[in-house]
RODO-2510 file (C-alpha; in nm, 4 decimals, decimal comma):
residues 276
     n   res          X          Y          Z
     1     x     0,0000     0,0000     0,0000
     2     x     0,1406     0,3550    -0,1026
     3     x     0,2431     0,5778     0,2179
     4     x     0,1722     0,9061     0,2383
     5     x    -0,1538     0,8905     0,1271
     6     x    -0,2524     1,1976     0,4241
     7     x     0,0739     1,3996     0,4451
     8     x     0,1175     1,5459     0,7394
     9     x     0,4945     1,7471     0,8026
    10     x     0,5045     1,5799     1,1616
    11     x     0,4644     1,2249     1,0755
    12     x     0,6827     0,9856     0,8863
    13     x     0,5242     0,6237     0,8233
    14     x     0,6961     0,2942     0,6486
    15     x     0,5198     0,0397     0,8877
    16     x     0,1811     0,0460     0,8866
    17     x    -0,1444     0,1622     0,6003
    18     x    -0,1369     0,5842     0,6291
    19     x    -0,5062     0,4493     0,5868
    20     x    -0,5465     0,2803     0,8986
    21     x    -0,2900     0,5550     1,0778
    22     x    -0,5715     0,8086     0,9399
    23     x    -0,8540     0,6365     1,1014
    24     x    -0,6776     0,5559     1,3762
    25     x    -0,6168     0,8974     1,4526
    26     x    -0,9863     1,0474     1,4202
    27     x    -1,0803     0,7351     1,6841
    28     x    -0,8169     0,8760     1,9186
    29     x    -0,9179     1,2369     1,8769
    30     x    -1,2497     1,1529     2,0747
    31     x    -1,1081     1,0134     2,3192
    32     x    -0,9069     1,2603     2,6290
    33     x    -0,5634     1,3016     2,5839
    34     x    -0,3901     1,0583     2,8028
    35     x    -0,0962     1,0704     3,0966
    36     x    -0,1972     1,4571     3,0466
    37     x     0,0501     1,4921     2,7926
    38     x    -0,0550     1,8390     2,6559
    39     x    -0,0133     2,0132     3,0212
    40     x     0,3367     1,8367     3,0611
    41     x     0,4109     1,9481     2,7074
    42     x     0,3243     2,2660     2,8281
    43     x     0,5369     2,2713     3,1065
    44     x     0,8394     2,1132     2,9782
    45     x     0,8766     2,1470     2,6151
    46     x     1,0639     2,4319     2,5156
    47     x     1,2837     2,3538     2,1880
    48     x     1,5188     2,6108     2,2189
    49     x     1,6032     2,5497     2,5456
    50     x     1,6629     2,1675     2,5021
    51     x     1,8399     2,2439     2,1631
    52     x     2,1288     2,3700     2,3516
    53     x     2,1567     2,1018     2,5686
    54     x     2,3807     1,8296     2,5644
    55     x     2,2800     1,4431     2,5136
    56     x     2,2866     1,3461     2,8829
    57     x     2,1499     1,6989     2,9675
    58     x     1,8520     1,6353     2,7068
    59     x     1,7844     1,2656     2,8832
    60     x     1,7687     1,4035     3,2502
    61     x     1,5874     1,7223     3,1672
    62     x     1,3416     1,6235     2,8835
    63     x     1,3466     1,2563     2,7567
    64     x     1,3527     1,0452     3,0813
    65     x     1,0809     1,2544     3,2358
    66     x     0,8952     1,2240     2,9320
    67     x     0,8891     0,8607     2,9409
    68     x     0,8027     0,8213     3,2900
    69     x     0,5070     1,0472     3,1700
    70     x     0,3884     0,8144     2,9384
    71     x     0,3523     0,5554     3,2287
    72     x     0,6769     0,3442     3,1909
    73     x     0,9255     0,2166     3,4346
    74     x     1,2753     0,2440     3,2505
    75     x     1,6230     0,1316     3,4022
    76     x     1,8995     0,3051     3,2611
    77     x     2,1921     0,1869     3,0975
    78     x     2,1337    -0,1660     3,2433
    79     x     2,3830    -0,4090     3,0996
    80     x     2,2642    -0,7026     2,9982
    81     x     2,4316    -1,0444     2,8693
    82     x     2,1937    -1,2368     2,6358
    83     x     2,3951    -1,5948     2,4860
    84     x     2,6996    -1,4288     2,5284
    85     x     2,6474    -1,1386     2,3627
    86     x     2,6272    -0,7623     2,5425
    87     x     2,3819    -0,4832     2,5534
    88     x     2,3672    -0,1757     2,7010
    89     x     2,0690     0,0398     2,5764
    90     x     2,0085     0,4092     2,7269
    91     x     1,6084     0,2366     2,8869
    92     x     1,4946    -0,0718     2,9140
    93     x     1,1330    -0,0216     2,9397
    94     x     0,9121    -0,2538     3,1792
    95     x     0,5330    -0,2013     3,2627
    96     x     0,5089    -0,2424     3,5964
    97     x     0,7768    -0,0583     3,8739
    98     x     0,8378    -0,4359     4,0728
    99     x     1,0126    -0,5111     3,7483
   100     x     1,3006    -0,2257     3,8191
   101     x     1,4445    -0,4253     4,0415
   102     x     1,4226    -0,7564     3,9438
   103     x     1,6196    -0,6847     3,6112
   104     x     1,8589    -0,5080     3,8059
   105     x     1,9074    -0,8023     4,0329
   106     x     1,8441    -1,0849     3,7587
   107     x     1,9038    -0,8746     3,3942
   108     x     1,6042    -1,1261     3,3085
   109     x     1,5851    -0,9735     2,9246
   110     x     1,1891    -1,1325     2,8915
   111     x     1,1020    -0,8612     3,1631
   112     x     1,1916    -0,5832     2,9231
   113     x     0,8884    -0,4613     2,7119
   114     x     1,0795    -0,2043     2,4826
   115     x     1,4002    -0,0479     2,4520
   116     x     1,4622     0,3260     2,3853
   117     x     1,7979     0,4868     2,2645
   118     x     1,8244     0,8312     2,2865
   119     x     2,0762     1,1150     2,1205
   120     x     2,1954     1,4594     2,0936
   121     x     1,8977     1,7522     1,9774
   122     x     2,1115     1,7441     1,6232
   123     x     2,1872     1,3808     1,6173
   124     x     2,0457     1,2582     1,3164
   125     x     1,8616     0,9059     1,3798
   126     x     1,9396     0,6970     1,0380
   127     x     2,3237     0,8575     0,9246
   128     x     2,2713     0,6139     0,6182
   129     x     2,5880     0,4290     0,7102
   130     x     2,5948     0,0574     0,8178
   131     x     2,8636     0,0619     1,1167
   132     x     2,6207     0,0955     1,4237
   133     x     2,8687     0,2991     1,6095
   134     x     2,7966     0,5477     1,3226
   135     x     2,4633     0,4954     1,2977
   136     x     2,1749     0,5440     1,5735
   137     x     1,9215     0,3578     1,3680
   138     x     2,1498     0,0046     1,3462
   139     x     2,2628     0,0729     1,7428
   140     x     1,8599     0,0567     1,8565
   141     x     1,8286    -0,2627     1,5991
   142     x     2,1056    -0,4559     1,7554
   143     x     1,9899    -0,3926     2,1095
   144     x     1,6152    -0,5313     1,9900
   145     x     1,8001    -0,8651     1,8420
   146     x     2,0254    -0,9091     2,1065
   147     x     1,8109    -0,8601     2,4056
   148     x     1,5380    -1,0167     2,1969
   149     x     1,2736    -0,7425     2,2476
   150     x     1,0194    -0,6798     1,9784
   151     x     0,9290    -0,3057     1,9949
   152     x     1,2213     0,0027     1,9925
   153     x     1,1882     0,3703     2,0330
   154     x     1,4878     0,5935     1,8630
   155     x     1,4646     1,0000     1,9700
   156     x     1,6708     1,2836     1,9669
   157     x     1,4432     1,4659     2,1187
   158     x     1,2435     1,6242     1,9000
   159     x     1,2112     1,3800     1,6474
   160     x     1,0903     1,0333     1,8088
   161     x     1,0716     0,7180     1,6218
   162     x     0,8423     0,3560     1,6922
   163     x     0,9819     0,0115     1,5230
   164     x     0,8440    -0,3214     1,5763
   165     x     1,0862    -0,5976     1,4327
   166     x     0,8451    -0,8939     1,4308
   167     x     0,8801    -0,9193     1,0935
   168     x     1,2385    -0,9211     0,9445
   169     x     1,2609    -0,7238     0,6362
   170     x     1,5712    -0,5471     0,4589
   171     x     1,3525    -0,2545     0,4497
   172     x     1,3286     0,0235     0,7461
   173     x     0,9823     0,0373     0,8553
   174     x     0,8945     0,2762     1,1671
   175     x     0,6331     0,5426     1,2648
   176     x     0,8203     0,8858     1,2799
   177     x     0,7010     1,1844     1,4773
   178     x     0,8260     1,5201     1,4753
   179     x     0,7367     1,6533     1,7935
   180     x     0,8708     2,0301     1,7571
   181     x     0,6624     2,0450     1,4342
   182     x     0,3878     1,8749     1,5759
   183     x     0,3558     2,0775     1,8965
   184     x     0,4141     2,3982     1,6573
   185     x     0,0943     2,2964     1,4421
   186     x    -0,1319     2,5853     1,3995
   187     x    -0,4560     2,3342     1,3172
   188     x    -0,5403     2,2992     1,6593
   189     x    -0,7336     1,9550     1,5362
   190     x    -0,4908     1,8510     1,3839
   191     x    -0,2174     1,9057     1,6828
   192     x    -0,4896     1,7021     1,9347
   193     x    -0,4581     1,3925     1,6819
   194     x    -0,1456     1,4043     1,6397
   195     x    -0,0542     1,4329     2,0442
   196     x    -0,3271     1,1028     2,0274
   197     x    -0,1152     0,9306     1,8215
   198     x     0,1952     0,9999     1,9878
   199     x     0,0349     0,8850     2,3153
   200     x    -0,0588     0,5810     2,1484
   201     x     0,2527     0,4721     1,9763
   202     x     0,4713     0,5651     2,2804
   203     x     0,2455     0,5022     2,5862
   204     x     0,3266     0,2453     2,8218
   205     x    -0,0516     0,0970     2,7981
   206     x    -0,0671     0,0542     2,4540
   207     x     0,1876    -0,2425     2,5260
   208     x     0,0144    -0,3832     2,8253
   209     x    -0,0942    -0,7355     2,7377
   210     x    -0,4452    -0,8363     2,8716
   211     x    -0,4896    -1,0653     3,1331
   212     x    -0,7308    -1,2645     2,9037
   213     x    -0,6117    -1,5590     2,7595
   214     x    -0,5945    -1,5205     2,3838
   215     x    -0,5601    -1,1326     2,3750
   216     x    -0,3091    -0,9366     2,2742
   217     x    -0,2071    -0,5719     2,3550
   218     x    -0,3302    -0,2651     2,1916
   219     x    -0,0050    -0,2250     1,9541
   220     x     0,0220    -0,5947     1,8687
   221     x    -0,3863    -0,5041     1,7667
   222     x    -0,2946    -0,2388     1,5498
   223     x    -0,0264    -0,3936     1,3940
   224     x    -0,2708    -0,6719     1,2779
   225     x    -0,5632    -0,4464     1,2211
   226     x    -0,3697    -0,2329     1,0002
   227     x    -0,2363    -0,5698     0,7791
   228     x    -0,6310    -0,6387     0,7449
   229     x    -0,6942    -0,2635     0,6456
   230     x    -0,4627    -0,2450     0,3429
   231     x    -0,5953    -0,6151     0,2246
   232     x    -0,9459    -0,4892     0,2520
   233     x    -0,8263    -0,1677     0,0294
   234     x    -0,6431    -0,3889    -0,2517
   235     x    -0,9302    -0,6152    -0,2900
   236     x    -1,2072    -0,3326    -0,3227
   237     x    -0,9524    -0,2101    -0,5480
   238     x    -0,9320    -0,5411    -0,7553
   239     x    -1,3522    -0,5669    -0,7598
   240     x    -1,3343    -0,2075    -0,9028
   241     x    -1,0669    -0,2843    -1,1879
   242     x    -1,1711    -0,6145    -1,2837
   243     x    -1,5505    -0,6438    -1,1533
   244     x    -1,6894    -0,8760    -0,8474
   245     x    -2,0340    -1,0568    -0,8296
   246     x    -2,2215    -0,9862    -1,1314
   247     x    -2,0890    -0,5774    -1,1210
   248     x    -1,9502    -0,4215    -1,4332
   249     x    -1,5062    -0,3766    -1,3993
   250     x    -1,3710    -0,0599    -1,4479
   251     x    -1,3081    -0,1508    -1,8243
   252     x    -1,6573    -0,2041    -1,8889
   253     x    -1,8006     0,0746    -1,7409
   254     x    -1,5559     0,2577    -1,9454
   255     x    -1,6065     0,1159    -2,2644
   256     x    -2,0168     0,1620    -2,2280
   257     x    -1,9378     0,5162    -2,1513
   258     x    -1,7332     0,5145    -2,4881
   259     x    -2,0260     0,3329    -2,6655
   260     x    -2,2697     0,5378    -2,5088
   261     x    -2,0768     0,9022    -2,5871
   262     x    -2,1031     0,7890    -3,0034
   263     x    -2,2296     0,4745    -3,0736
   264     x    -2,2111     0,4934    -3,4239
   265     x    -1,8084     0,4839    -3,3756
   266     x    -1,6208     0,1920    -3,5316
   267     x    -1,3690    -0,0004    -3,2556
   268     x    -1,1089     0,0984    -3,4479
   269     x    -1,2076     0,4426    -3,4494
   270     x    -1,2638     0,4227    -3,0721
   271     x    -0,8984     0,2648    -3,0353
   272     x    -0,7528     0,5158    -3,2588
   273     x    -0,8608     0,8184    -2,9968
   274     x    -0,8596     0,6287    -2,6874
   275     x    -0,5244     0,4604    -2,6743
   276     x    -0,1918     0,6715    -2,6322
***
């Protein structure tokens, strides 16, 4: 399914249907604003003050308190030895605060729900080049595979990436927010759907998995839901092209039009003006 269906500057999207991200969105916007994000956005989001900041500055003063806004436990900097090979990611992300200490006592990698890397205000997240120590984007992706953990967040900052890596695939999928241009959106509807999608994607409870047998959380949902939503799109697309029970394709209806516009025209004639 083509991205980018509904630009919007803010939001960068290779993983899921911009269809289902669109929809998505508008079901959020009725909804309150969780972990009242837009006070502590308020309160604490002032990008030319964290701009000059360095990278541990920005953690302490902007991104750690921003995570343990949006409900998660993190441990810092835990180091953790998975079949003999290391880790050390900036948070390991758990969902409930007994958890803190039993990694830090056990470094029990199935405890960890997510893993977030975090960088300098200019630090560009993908450099393009394939050395991980040169490249933010391959750092957060070895941490997932080594520590085994499915879902990643990448942010400088300002600009604060999702990735799940269920699937492998040589191409880079990930949800991409822009929070300074988000929080500096003038459409004051749009801003409120985009803060309830950032919640979503980056709030602890959209990761929580139900106690029901059978269920899965709200991301793992979405995830599937949006698989179904681009099917559903390329097979009404197919019934339009090529027809479905009994209903004229899109050929037919055009060539009746044709008929219909001059129907003394031979099909050669109608070829001759119709075909470029």
């Amino acid at each position: 399914m083509t991205h980018n269906l509904f630009p919007r500057p803010w939001l960068s999207n290779t993983l899921l249907d911009d269809g289902f991200i669109k929809q998505k969105e508008s079901e959020l916007a009725l909804r309150p604003l969780p972990y009242d994000l837009q006070t502590w956005l308020t309160d604490n989001f002032n990008a030319h003050s964290l701009a000059a900041r360095n990278e541990a500055q920005l953690e302490e003063k902007f991104i750690a308190p921003l995570l343990t806004q949006l409900g998660w436990t993190k441990v810092y900097q835990a180091g953790i030895t998975v079949q003999g090979k290391f880790a050390k990611p900036d948070y390991c992300l758990l969902l409930h605060c007994e958890q803190e200490v039993a990694l830090i006592g056990s470094t029990d990698h199935t405890l960890i729900t997510a893993i977030c890397e975090s960088k300098a205000w200019g630090k560009t997240l993908d450099t393009g080049k394939a050395d991980r120590k040169d490249n933010p984007h391959h750092q957060l992706q070895d941490y997932l595979s080594t520590l085994r953990v499915r879902f990643g967040f990448l942010t400088n900052g300002h600009v604060w990436r999702v990735y799940d890596t269920d699937k492998i695939t040589a191409k880079k999928t990930f949800v991409e927010f822009d929070l300074q241009r988000l929080w500096e959106e003038e459409d004051v509807q749009a801003r409120a759907g985009g803060l309830a999608l950032f919640a979503f994607f980056f709030g602890r409870d959209t990761y929580v998995q139900p106690a029901e047998v059978g269920r899965v959380s709200a991301i793992e949902q979405a995830i599937s839901a949006s698989a179904d939503f681009t099917l559903e799109v390329e097979e009404n697309l197919k019934a339009v092209i090529y027809g479905y029970a009994g209903e004229d394709s899109l050929f037919e209806i055009m060539g009746k039009a044709i008929q219909r516009a001059n129907a003394r025209a031979s099909l050669a004639s109608v070829y001759e003006n119709t075909v470029v």
